[in-house]
C-alpha positions as CSV (number, residue, x, y, z in Angstrom):
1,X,-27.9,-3.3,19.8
2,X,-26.5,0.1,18.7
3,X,-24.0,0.1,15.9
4,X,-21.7,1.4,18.0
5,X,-21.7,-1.1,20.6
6,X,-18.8,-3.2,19.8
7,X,-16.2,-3.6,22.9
8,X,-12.8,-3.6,20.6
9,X,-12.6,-0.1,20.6
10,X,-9.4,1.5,19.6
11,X,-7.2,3.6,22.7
12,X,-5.4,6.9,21.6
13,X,-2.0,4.3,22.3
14,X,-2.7,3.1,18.7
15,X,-2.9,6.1,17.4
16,X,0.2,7.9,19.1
17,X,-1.2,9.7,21.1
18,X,0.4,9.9,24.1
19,X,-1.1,12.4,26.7
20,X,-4.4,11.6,27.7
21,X,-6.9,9.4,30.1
22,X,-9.3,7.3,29.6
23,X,-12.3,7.4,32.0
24,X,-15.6,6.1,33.3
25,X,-18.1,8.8,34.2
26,X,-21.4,8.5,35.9
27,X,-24.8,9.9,34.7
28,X,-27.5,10.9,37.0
29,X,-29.9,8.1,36.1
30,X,-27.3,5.6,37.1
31,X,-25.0,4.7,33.7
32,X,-21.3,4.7,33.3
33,X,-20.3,6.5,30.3
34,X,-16.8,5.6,29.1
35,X,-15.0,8.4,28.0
36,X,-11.5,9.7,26.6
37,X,-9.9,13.4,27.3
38,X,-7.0,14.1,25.0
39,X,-4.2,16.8,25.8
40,X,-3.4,19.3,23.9
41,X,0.6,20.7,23.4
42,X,0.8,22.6,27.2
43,X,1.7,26.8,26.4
44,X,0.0,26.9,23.2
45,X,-2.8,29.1,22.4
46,X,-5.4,26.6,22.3
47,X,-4.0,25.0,25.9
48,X,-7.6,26.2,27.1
49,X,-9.7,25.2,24.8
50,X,-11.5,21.1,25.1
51,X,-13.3,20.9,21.9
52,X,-16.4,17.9,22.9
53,X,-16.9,15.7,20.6
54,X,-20.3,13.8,20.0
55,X,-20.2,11.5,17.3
56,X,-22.8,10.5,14.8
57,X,-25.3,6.9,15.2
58,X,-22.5,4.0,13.9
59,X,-19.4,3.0,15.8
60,X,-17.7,4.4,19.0
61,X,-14.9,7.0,20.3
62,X,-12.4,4.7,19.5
63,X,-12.8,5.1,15.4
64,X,-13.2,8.9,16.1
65,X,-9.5,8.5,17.3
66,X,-8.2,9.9,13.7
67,X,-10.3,12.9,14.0
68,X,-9.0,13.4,16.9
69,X,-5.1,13.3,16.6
70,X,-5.7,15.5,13.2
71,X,-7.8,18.2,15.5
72,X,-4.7,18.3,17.9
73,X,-1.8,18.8,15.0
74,X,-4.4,21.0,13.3
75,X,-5.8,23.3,16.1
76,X,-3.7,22.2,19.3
77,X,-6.4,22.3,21.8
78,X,-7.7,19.1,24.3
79,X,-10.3,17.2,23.0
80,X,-13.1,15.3,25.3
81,X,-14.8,12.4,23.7
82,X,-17.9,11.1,24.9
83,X,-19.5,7.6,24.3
84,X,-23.3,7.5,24.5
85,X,-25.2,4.8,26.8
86,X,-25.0,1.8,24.9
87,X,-22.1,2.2,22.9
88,X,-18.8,0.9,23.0
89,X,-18.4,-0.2,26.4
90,X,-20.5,2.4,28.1
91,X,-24.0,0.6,30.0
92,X,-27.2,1.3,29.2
93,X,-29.7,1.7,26.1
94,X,-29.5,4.7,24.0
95,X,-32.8,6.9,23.2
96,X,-33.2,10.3,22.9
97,X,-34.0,11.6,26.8
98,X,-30.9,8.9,27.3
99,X,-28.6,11.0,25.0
100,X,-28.9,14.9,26.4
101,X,-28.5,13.4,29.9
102,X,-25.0,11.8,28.7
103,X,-24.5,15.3,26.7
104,X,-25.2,16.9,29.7
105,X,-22.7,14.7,32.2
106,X,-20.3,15.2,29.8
107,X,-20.1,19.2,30.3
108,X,-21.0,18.9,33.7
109,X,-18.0,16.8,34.0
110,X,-15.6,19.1,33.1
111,X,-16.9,22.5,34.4
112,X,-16.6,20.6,37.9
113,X,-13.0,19.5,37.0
114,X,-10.0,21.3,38.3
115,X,-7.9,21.2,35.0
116,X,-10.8,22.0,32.9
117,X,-13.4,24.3,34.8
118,X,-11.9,27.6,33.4
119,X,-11.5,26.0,29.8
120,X,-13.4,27.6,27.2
121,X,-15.7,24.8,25.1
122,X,-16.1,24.2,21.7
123,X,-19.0,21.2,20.9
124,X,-18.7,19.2,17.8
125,X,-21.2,16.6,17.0
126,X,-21.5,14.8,13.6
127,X,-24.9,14.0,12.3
128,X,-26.7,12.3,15.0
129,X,-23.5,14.1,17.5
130,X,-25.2,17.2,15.7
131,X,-28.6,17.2,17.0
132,X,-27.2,16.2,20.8
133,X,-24.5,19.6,20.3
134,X,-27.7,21.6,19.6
135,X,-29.6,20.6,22.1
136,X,-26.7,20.7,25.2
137,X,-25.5,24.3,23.9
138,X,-29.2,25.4,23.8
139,X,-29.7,24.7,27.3
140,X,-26.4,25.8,28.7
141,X,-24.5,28.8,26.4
142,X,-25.7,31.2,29.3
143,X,-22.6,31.0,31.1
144,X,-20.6,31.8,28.6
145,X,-18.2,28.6,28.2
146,X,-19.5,27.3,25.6
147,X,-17.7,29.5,22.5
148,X,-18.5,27.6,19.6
149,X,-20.3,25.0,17.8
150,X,-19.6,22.8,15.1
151,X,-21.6,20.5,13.3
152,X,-21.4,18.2,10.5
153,X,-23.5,16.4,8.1
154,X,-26.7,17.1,10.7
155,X,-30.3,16.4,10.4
156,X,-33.2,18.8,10.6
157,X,-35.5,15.7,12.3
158,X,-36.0,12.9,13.1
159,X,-39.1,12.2,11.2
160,X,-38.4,14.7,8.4
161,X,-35.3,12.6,7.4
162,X,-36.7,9.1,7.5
163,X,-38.5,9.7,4.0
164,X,-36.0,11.1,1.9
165,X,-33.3,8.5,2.9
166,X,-35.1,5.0,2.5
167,X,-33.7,2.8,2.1
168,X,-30.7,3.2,3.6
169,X,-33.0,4.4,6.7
170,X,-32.5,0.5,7.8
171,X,-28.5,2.3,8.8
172,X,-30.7,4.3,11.6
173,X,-33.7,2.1,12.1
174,X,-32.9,2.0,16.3
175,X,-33.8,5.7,16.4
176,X,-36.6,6.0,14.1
177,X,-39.4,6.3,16.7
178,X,-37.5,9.4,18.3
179,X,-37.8,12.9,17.4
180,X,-34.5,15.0,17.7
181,X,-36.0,18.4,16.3
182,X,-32.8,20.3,15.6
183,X,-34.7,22.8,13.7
184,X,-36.9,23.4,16.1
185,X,-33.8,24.3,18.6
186,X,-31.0,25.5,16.3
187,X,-32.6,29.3,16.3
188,X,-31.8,29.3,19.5
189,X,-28.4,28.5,19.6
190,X,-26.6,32.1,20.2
191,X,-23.2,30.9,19.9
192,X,-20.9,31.0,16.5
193,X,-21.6,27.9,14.7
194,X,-19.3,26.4,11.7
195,X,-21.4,24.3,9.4
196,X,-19.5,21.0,7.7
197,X,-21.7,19.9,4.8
198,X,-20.8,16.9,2.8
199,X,-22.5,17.7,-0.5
200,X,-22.7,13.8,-1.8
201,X,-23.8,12.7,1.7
202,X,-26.0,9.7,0.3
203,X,-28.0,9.2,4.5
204,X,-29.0,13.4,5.3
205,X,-29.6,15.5,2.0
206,X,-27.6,18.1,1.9
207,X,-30.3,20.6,1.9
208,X,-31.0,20.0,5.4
209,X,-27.7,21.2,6.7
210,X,-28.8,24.2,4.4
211,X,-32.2,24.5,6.0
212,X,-30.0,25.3,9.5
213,X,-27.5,26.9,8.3
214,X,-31.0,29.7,7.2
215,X,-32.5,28.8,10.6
216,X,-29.5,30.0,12.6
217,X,-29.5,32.9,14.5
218,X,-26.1,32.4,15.5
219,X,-23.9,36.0,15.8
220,X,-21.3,34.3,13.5
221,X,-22.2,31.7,11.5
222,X,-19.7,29.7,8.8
223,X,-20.6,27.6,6.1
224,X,-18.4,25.3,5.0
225,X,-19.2,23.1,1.9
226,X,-17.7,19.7,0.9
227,X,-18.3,19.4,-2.6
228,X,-17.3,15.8,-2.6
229,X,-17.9,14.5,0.9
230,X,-20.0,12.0,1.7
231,X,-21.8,11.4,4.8
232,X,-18.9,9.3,6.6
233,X,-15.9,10.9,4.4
234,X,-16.6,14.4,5.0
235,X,-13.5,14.7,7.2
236,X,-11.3,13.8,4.3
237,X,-12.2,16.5,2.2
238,X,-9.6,19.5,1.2
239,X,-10.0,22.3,4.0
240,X,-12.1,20.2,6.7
241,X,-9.3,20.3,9.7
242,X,-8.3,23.8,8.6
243,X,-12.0,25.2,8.4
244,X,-12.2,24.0,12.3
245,X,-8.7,25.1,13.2
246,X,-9.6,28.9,11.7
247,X,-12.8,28.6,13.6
248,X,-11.4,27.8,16.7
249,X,-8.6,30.2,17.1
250,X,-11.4,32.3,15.9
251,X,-14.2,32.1,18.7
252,X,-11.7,31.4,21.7
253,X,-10.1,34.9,21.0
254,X,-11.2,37.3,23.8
255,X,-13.1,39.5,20.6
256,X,-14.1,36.6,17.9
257,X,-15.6,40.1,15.8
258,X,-12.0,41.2,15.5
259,X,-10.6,38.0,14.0
């Protein structure tokens, strides 16, 4: 069982937030992925703007709620979060092929939706949410949606992160026998990227983050150090919500080079 497979999971009610929907999507291979898309303020700059949000291996949407009310005072755009098969109350088992298909029903889901099909996208994953961004905006920046991509506290691999983190490996011991190459995808990626590291993150070395940062070939490309974030505390760092809000206004202007 996942550690993000507890069924108490907060609702954006808790958190005040008051515009939004939660919803059960299907996947292709027969899952139902539970979901939440938040509204932004309507008229604002960001109105057309859905920032995804992929979060990393331990707990569900529901304690990503925070993040999320902060990102809509801080950048005042919608937000779409995602819960992978097999976490919260999403069915299914999570694995890797598992994963991109959710990723990829996710931003399938809202290019086919009315309110949201002319929307430009911003993907934000955190660690594990990391390598699924890379992957999905790999595969699908040709149309020209997807704007921007954000990720924090990500790992190169799979396998080339188990060694350095034992033993607190045991925190990500369901996904060990997958492979998640994100630095064999990330020079691909030909979209502006903002980096997030935590630079005390105790699970991925920093000097992975740093590795992709090099790798990317991205036409703008941000990197954002935490010098006291940790790998679950990055977002409480001085300047995390303001590096994303700058970033976002940034790429989802009509020239991103002039801003």
């Amino acid at each position: 069982m996942p550690p993000g497979s507890r069924t108490d999971i907060p609702r954006p009610s808790f958190y005040r937030i008051k515009d939004y929907e939660e919803l059960i999507i299907p996947t292709k291979d027969g899952e139902k992925l539970s979901a939440f898309y938040i509204r932004g303020p309507k008229g604002g700059s960001n109105s057309k703007v859905t920032v995804i949000m992929f979060h990393g291996n331990a707990g569900n949407i529901g304690h990503r709620l925070p993040i999320a009310r902060m990102l809509l005072q801080a950048a005042g755009c919608n937000i779409f979060m995602l819960e992978y098969r097999g976490y919260g109350i999403s069915t299914g088992h999570p694995d890797e092929s598992g994963l991109n298909i959710d990723a990829q029903t996710a931003l399938d889901y809202l290019r086919d939706r009315a309110e949201t099909r002319d929307h430009k996208y911003i993907v934000y994953g955190q660690s594990l949410g990391g390598a699924v961004s890379v992957k999905l905006v790999s595969k699908n920046q040709g149309r020209g949606d997807i704007v921007g991509l954000i990720l924090e506290n990500t790992f190169l691999s799979m396998r080339k992160l188990i060694p350095s983190i034992i033993p607190p490996a045991r925190y990500l011991a369901s996904l060990c026998h997958q492979v998640w190459a994100t630095d064999t995808l990330i020079g691909n990626v030909k979209v502006p990227t903002l980096f997030l590291s935590g630079l005390q993150d105790e699970i991925v070395p920093p000097t992975h983050m740093k590795q992709l940062y090099h790798l990317s070939n991205a036409p703008i490309k941000i990197w954002k150090p935490l010098p006291n974030g940790d790998h679950n505390s990055s977002v409480l760092e001085e300047g995390y919500f303001e590096a994303i809000a700058e970033f976002i206004q940034r790429v989802s202007s009509e020239d991103p080079e002039k801003k």
